[in-house]
Backbone as XML, in Angstrom:
<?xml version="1.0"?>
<chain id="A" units="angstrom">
  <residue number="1" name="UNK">
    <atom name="N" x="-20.642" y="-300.264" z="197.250"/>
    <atom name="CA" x="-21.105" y="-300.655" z="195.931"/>
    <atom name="C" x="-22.016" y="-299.584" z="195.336"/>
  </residue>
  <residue number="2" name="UNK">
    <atom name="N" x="-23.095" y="-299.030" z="196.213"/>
    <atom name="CA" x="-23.718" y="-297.791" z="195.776"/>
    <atom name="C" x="-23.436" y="-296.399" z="195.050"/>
  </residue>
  <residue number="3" name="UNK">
    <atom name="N" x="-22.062" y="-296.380" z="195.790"/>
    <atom name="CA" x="-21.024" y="-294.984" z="195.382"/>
    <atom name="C" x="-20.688" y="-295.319" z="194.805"/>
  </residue>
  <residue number="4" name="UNK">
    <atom name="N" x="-19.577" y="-296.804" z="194.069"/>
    <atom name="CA" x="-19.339" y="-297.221" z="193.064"/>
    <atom name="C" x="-20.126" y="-297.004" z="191.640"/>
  </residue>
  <residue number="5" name="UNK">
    <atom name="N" x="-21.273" y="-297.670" z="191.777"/>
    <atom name="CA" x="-22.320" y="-297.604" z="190.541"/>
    <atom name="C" x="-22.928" y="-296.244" z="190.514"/>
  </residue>
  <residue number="6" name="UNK">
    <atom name="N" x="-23.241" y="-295.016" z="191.201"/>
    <atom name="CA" x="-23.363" y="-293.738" z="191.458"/>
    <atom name="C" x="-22.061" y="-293.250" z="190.455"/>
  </residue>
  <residue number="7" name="UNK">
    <atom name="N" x="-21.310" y="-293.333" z="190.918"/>
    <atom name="CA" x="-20.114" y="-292.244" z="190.285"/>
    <atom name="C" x="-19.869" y="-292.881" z="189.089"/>
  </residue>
  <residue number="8" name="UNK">
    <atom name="N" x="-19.962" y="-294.328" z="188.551"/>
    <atom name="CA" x="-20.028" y="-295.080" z="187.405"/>
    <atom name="C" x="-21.008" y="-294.429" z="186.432"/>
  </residue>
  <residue number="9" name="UNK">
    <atom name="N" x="-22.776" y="-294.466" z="186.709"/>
    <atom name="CA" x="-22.900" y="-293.890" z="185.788"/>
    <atom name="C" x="-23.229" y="-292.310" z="185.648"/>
  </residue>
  <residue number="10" name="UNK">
    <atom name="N" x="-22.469" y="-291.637" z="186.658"/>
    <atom name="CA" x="-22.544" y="-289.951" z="186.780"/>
    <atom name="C" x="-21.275" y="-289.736" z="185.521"/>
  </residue>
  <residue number="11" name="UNK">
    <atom name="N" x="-20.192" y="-290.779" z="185.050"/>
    <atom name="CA" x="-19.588" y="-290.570" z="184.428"/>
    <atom name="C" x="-19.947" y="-290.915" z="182.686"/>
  </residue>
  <residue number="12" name="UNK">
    <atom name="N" x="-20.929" y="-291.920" z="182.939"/>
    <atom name="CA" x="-21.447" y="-292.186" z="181.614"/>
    <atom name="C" x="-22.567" y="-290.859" z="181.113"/>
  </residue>
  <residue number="13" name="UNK">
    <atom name="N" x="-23.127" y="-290.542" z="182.038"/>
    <atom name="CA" x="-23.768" y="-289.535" z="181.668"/>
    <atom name="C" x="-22.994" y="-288.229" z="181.505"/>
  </residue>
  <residue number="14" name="UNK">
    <atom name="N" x="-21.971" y="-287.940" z="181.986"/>
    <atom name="CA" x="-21.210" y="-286.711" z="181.621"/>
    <atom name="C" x="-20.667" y="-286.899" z="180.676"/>
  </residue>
  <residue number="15" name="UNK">
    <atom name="N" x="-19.788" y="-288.007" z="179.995"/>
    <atom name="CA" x="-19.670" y="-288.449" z="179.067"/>
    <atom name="C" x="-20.537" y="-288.048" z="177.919"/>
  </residue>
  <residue number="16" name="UNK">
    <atom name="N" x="-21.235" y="-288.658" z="177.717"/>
    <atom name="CA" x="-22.418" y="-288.635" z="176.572"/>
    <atom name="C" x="-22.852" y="-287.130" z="176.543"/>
  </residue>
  <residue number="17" name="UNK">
    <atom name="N" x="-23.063" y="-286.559" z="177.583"/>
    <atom name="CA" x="-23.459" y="-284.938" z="177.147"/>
    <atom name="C" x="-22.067" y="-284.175" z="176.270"/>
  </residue>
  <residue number="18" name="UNK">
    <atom name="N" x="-21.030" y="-284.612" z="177.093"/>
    <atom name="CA" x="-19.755" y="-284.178" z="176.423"/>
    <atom name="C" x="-19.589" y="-284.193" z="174.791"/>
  </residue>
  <residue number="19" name="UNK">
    <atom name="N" x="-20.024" y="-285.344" z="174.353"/>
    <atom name="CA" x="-19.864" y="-285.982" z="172.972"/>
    <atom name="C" x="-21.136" y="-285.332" z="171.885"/>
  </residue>
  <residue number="20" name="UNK">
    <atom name="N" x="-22.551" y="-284.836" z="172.717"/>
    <atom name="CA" x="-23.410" y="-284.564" z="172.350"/>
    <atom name="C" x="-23.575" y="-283.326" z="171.851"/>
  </residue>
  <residue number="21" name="UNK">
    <atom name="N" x="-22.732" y="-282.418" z="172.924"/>
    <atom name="CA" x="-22.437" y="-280.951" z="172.208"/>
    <atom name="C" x="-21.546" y="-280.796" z="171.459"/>
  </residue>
  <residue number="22" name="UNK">
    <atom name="N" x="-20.543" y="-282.007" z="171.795"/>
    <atom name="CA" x="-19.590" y="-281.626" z="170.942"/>
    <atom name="C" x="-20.075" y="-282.005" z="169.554"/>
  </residue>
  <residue number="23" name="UNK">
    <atom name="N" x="-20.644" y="-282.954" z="169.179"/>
    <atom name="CA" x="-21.059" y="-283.116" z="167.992"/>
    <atom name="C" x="-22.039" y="-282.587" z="167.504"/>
  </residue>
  <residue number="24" name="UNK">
    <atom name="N" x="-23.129" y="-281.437" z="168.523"/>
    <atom name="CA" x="-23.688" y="-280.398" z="167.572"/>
    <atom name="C" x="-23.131" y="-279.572" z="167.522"/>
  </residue>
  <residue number="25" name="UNK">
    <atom name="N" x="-21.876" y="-279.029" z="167.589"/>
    <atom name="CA" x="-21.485" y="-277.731" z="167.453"/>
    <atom name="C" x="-20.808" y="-277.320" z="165.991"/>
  </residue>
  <residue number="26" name="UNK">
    <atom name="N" x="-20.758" y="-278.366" z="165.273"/>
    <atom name="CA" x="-20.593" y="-278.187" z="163.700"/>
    <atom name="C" x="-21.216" y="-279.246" z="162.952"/>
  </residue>
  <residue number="27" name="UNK">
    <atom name="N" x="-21.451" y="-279.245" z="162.133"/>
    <atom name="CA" x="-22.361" y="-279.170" z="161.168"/>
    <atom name="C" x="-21.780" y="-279.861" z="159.879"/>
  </residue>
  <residue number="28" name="UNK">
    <atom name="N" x="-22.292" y="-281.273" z="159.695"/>
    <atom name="CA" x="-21.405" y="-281.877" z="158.482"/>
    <atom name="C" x="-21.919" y="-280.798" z="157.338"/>
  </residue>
  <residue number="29" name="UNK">
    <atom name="N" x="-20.635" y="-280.976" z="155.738"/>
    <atom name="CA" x="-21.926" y="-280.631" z="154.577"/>
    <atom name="C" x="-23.025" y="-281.516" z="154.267"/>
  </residue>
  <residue number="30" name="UNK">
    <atom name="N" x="-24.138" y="-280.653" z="154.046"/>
    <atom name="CA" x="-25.031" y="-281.761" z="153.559"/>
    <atom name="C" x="-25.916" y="-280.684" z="153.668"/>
  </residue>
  <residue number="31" name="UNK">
    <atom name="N" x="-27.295" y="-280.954" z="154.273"/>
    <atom name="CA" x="-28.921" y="-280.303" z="154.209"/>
    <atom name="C" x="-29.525" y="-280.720" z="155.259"/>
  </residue>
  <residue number="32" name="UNK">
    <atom name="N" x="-30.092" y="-279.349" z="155.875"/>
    <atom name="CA" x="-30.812" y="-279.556" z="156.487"/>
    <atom name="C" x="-32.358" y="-278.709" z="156.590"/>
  </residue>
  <residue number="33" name="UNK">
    <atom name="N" x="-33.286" y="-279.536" z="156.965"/>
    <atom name="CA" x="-34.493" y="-279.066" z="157.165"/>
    <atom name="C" x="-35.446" y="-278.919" z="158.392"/>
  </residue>
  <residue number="34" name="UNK">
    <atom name="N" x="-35.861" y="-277.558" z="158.373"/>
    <atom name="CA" x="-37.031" y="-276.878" z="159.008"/>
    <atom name="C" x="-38.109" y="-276.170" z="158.857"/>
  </residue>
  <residue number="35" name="UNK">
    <atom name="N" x="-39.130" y="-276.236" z="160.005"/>
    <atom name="CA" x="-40.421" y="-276.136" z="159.804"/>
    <atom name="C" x="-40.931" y="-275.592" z="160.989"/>
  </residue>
  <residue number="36" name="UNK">
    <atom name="N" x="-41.739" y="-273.753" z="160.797"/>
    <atom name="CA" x="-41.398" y="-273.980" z="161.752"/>
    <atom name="C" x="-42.893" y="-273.020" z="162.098"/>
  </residue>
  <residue number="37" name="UNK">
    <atom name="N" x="-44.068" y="-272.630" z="162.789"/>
    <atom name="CA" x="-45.316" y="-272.588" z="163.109"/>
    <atom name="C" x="-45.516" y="-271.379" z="164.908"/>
  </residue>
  <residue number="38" name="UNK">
    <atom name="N" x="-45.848" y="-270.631" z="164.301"/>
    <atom name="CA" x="-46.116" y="-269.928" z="165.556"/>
    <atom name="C" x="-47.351" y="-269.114" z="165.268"/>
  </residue>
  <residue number="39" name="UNK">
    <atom name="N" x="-48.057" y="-268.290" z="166.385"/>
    <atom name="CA" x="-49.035" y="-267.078" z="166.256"/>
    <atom name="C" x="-48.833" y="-266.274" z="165.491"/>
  </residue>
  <residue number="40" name="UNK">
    <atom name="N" x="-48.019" y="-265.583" z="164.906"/>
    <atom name="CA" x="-46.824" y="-264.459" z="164.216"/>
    <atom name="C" x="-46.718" y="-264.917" z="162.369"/>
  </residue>
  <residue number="41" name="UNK">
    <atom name="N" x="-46.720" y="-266.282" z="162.790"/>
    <atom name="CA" x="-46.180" y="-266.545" z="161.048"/>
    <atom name="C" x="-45.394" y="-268.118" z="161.209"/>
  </residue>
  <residue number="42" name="UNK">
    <atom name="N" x="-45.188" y="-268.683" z="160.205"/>
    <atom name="CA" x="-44.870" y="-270.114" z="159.481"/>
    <atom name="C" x="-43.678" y="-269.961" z="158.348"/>
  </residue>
  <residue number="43" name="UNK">
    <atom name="N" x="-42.930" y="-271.392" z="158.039"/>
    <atom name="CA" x="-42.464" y="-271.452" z="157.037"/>
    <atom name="C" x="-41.695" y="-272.992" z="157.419"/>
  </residue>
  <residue number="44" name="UNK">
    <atom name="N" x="-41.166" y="-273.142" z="156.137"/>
    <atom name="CA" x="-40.202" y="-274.310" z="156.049"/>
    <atom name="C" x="-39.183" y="-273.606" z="154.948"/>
  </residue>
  <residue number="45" name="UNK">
    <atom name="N" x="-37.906" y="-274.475" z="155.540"/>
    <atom name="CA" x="-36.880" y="-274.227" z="154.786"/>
    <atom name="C" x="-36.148" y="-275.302" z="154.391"/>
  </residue>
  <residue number="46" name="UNK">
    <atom name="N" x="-35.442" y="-275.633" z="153.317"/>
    <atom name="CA" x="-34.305" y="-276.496" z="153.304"/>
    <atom name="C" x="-32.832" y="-276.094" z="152.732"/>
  </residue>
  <residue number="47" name="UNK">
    <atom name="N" x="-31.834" y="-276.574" z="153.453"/>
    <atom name="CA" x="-30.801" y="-275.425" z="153.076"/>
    <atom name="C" x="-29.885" y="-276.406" z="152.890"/>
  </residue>
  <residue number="48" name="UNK">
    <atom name="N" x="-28.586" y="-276.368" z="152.195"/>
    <atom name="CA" x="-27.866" y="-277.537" z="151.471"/>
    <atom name="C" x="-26.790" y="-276.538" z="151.370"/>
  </residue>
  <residue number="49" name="UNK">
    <atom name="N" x="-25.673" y="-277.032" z="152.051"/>
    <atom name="CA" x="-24.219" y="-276.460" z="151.710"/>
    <atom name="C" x="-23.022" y="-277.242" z="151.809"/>
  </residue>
  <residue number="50" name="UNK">
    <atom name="N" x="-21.819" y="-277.105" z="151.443"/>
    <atom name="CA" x="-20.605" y="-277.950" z="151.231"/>
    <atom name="C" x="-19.919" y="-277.693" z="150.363"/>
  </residue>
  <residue number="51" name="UNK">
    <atom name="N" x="-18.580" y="-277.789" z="150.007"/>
    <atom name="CA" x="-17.789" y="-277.744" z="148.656"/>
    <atom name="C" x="-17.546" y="-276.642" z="148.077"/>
  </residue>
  <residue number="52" name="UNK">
    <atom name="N" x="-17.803" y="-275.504" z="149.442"/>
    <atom name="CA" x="-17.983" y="-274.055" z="148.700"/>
    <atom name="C" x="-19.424" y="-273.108" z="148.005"/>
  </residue>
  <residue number="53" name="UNK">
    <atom name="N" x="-20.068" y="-274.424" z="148.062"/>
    <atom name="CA" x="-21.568" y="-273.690" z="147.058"/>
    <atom name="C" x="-22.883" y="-274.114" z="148.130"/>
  </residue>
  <residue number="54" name="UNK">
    <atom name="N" x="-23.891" y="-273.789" z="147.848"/>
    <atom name="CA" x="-24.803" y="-274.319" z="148.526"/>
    <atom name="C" x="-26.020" y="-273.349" z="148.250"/>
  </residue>
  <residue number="55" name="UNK">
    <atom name="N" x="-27.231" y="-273.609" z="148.594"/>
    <atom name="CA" x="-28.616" y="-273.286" z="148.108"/>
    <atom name="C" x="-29.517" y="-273.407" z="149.738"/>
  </residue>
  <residue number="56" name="UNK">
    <atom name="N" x="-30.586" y="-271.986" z="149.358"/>
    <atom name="CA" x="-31.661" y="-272.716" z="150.717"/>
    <atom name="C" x="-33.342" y="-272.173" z="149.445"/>
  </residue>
  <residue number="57" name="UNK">
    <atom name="N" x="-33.813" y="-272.698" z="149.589"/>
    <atom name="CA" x="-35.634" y="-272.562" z="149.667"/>
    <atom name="C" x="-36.526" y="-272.755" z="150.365"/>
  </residue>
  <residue number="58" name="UNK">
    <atom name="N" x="-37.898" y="-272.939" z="150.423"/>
    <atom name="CA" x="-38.500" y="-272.432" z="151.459"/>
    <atom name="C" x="-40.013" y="-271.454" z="151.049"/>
  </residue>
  <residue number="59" name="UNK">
    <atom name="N" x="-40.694" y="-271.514" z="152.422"/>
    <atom name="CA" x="-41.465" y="-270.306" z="152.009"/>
    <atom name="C" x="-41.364" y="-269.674" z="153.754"/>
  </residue>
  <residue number="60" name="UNK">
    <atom name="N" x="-42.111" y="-268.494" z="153.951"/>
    <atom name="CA" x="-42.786" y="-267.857" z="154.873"/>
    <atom name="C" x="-44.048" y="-267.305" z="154.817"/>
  </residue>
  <residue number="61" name="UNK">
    <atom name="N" x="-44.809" y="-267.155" z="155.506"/>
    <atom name="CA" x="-46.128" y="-266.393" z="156.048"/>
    <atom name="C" x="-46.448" y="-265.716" z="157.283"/>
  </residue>
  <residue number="62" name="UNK">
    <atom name="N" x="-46.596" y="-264.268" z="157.146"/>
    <atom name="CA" x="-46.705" y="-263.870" z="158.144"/>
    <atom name="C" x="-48.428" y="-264.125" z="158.623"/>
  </residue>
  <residue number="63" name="UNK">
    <atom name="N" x="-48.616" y="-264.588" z="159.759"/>
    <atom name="CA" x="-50.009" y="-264.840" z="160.030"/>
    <atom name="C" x="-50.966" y="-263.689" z="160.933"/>
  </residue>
  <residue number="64" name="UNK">
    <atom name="N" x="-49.943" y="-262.497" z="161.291"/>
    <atom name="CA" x="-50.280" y="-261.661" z="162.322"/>
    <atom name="C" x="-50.266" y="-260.033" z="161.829"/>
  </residue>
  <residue number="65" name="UNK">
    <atom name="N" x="-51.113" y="-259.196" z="161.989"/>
    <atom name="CA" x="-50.712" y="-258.000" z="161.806"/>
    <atom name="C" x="-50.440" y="-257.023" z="162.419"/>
  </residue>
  <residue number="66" name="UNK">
    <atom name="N" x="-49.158" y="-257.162" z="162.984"/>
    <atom name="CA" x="-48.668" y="-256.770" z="163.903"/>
    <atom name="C" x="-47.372" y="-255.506" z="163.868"/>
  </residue>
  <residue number="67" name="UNK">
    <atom name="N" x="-47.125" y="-255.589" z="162.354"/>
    <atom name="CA" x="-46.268" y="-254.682" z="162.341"/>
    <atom name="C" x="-45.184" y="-255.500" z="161.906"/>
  </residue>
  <residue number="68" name="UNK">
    <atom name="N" x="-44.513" y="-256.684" z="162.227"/>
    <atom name="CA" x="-43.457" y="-257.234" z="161.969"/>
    <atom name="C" x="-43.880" y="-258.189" z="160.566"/>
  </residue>
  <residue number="69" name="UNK">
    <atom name="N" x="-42.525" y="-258.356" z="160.138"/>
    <atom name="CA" x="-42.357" y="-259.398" z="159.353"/>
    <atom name="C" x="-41.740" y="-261.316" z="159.325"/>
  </residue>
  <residue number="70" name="UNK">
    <atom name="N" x="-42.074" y="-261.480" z="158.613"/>
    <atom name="CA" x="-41.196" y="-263.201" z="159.019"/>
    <atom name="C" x="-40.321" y="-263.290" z="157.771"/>
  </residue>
  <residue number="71" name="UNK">
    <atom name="N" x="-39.195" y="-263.873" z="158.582"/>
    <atom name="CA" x="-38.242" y="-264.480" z="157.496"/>
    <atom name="C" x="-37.228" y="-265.433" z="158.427"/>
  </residue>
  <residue number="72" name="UNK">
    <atom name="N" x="-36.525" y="-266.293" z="157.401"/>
    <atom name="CA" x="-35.445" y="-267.314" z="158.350"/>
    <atom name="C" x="-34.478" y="-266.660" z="158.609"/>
  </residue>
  <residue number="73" name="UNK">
    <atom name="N" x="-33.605" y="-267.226" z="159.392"/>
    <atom name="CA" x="-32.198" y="-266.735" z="160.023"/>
    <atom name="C" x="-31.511" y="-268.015" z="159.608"/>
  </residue>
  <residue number="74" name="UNK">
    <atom name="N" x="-30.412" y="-268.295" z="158.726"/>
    <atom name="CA" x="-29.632" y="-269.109" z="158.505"/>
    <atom name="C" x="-27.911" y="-269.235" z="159.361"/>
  </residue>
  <residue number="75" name="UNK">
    <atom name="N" x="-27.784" y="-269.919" z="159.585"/>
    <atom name="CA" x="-26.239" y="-269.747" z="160.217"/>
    <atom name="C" x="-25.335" y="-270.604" z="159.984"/>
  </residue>
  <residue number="76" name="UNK">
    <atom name="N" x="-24.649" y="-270.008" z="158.673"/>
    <atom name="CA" x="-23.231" y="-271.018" z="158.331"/>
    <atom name="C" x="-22.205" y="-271.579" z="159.269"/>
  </residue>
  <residue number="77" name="UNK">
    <atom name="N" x="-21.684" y="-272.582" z="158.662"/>
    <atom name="CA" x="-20.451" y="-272.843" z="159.824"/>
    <atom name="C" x="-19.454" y="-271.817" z="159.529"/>
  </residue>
  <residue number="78" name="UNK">
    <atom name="N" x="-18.924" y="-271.261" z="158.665"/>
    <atom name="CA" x="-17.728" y="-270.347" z="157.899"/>
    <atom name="C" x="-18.448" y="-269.175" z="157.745"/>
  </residue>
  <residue number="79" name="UNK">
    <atom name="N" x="-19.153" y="-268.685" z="157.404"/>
    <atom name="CA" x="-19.642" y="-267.755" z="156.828"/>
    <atom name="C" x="-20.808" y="-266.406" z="157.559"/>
  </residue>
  <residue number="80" name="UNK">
    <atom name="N" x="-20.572" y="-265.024" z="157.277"/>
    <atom name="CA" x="-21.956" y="-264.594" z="158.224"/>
    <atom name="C" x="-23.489" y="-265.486" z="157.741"/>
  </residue>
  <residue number="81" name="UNK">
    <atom name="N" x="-24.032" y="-264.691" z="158.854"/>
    <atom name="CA" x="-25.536" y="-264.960" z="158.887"/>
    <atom name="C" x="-26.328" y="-264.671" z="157.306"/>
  </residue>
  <residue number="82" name="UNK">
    <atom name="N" x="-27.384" y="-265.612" z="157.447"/>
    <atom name="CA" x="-28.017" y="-264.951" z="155.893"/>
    <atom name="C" x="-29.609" y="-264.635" z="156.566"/>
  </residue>
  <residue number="83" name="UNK">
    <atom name="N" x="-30.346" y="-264.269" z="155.839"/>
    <atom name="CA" x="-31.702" y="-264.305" z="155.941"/>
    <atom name="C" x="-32.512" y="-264.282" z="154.557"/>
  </residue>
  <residue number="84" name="UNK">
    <atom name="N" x="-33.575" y="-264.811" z="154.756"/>
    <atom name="CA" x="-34.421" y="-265.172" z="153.559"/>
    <atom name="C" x="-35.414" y="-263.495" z="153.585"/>
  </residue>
  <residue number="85" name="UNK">
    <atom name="N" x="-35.910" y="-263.635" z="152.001"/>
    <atom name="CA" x="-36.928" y="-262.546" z="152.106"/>
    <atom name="C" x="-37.964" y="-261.915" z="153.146"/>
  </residue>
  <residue number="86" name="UNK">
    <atom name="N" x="-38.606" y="-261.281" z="153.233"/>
    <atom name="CA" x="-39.223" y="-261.208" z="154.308"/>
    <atom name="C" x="-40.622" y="-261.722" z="153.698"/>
  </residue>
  <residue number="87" name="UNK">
    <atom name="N" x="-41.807" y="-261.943" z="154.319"/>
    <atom name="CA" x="-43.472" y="-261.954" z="153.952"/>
    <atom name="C" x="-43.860" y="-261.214" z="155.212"/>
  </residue>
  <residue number="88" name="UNK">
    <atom name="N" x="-44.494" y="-260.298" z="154.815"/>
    <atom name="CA" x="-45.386" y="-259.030" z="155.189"/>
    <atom name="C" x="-45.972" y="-258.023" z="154.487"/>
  </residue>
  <residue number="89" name="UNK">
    <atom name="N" x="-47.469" y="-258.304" z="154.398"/>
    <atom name="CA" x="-47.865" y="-257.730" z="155.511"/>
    <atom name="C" x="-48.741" y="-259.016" z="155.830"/>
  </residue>
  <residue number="90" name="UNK">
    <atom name="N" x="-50.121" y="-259.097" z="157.075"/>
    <atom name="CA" x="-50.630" y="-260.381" z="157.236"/>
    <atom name="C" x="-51.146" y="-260.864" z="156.164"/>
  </residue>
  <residue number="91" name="UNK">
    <atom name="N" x="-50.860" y="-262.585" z="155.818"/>
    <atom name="CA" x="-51.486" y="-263.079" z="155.037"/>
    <atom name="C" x="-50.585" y="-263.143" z="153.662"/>
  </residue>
  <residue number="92" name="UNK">
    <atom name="N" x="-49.441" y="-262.309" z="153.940"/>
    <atom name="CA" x="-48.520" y="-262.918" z="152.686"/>
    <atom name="C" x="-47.853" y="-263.955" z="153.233"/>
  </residue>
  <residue number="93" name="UNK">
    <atom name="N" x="-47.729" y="-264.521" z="151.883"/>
    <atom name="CA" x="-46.308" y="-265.648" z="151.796"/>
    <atom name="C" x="-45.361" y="-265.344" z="150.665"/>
  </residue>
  <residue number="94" name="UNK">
    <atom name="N" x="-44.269" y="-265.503" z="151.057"/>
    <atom name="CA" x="-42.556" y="-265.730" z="150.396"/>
    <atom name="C" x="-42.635" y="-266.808" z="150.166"/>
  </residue>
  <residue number="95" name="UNK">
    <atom name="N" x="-42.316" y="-266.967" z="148.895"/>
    <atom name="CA" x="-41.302" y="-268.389" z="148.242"/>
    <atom name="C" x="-40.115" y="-268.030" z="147.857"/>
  </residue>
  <residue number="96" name="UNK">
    <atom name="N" x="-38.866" y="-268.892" z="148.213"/>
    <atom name="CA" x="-37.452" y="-268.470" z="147.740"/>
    <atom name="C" x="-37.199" y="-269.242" z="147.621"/>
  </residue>
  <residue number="97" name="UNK">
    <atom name="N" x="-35.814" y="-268.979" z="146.286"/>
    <atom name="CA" x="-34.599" y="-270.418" z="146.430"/>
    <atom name="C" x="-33.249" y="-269.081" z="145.836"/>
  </residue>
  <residue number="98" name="UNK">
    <atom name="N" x="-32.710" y="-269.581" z="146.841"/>
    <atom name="CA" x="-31.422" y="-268.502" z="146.831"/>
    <atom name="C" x="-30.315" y="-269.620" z="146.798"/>
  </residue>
  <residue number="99" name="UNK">
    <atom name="N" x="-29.264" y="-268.608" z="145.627"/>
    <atom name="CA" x="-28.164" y="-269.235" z="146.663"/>
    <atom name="C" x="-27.194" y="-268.718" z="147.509"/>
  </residue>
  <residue number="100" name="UNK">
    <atom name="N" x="-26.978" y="-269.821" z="148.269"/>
    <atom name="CA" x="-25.979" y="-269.476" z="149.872"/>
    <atom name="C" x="-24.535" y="-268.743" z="149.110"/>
  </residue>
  <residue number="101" name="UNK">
    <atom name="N" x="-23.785" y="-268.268" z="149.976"/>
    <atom name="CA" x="-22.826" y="-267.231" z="149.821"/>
    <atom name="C" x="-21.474" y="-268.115" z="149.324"/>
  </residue>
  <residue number="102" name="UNK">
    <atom name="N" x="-20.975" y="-268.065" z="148.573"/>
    <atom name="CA" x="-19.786" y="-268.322" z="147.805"/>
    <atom name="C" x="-18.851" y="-268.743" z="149.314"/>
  </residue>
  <residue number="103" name="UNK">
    <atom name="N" x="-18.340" y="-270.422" z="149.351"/>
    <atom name="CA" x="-17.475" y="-270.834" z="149.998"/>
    <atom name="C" x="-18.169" y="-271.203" z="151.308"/>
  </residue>
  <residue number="104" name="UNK">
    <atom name="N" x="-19.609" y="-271.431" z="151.521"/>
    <atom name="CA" x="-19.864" y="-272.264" z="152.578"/>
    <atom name="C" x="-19.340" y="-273.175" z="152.431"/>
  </residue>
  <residue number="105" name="UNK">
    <atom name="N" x="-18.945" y="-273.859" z="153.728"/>
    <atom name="CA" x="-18.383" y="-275.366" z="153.924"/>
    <atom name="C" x="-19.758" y="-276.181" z="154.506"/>
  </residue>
  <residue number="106" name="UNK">
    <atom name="N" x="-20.457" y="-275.495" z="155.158"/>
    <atom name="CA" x="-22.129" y="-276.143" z="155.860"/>
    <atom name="C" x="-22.527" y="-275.514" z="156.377"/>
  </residue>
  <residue number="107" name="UNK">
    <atom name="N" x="-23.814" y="-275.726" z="157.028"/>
    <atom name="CA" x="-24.786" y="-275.024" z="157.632"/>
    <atom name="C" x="-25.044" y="-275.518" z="159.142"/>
  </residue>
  <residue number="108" name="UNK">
    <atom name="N" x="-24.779" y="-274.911" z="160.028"/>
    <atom name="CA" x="-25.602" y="-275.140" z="161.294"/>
    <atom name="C" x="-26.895" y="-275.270" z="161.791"/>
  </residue>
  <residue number="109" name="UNK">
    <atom name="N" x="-27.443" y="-274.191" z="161.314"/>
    <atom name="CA" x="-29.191" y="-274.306" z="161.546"/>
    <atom name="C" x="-29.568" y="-272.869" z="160.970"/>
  </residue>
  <residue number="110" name="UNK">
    <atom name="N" x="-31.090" y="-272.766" z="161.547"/>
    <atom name="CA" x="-32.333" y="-272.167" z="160.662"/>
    <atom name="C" x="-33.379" y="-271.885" z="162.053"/>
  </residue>
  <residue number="111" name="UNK">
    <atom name="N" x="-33.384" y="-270.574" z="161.787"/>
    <atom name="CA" x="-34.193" y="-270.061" z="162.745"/>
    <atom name="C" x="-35.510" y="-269.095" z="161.993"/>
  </residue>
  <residue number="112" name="UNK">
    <atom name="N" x="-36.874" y="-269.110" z="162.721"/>
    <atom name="CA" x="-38.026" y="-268.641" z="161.830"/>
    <atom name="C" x="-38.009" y="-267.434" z="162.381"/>
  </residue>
  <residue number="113" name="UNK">
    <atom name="N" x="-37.697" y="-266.439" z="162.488"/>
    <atom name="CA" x="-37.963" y="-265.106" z="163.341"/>
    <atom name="C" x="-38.587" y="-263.967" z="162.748"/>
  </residue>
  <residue number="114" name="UNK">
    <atom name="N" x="-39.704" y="-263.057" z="163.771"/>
    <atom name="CA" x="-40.319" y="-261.820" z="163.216"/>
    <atom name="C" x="-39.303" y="-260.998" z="163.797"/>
  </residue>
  <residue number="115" name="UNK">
    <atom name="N" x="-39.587" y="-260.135" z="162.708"/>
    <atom name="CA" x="-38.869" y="-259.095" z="162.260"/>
    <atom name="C" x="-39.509" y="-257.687" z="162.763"/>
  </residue>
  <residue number="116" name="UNK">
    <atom name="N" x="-39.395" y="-256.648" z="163.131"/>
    <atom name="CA" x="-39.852" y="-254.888" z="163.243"/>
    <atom name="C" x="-39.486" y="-254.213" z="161.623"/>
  </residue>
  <residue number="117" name="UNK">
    <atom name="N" x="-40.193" y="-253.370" z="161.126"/>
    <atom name="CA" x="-39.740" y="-253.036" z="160.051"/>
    <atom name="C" x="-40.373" y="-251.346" z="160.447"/>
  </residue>
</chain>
């Protein structure tokens, strides 16, 4: 009965991870938002794609003077990578509203990353 209920729910749990990646690995249309806080620099973004068109805004701040800059890393489902303006040097901030590249279908995610310049 032990091995029974053992391998019972070793399968529910493989299961559910199965379904879990599989359903983050694309990206309905719609919007999504991030926020995101480190030693280096800050920002939030919100990014909205589907139907071919789509938009992100947002700000950044670099908080460090370090040489690098901050800006987002966007990653379409269809489309290359984008990135937002940069803010640098310490103590600036970026505000943007761009729009996304002709024929997104959606967006995957949003990454805050410093930059070397």
């Amino acid at each position: 009965m032990r091995r029974l209920t053992a391998a019972f729910l070793l399968t529910i749990l493989t299961s559910s991870l199965t379904v879990a990646l599989a359903g983050s690995a694309q990206a309905a249309p719609g919007c999504i938002e991030r926020s995101g806080n480190a030693s280096w620099g800050a920002g939030q973004i919100r990014v909205c794609a589907g139907g071919g068109q789509g938009s992100y805004s947002g700000y950044t701040t670099d908080k460090d003077g370090d040489g690098h800059c901050v800006r987002w890393r966007i990653d379409w489902d269809n489309k290359p990578d984008s990135h937002t303006p940069w803010a640098c040097p310490k103590g600036t901030t970026t505000n943007f509203n761009v729009e996304a590249p002709a024929g997104v279908s959606g967006v995957s995610n949003a990454y805050l990353e410093r930059v070397k310049v």
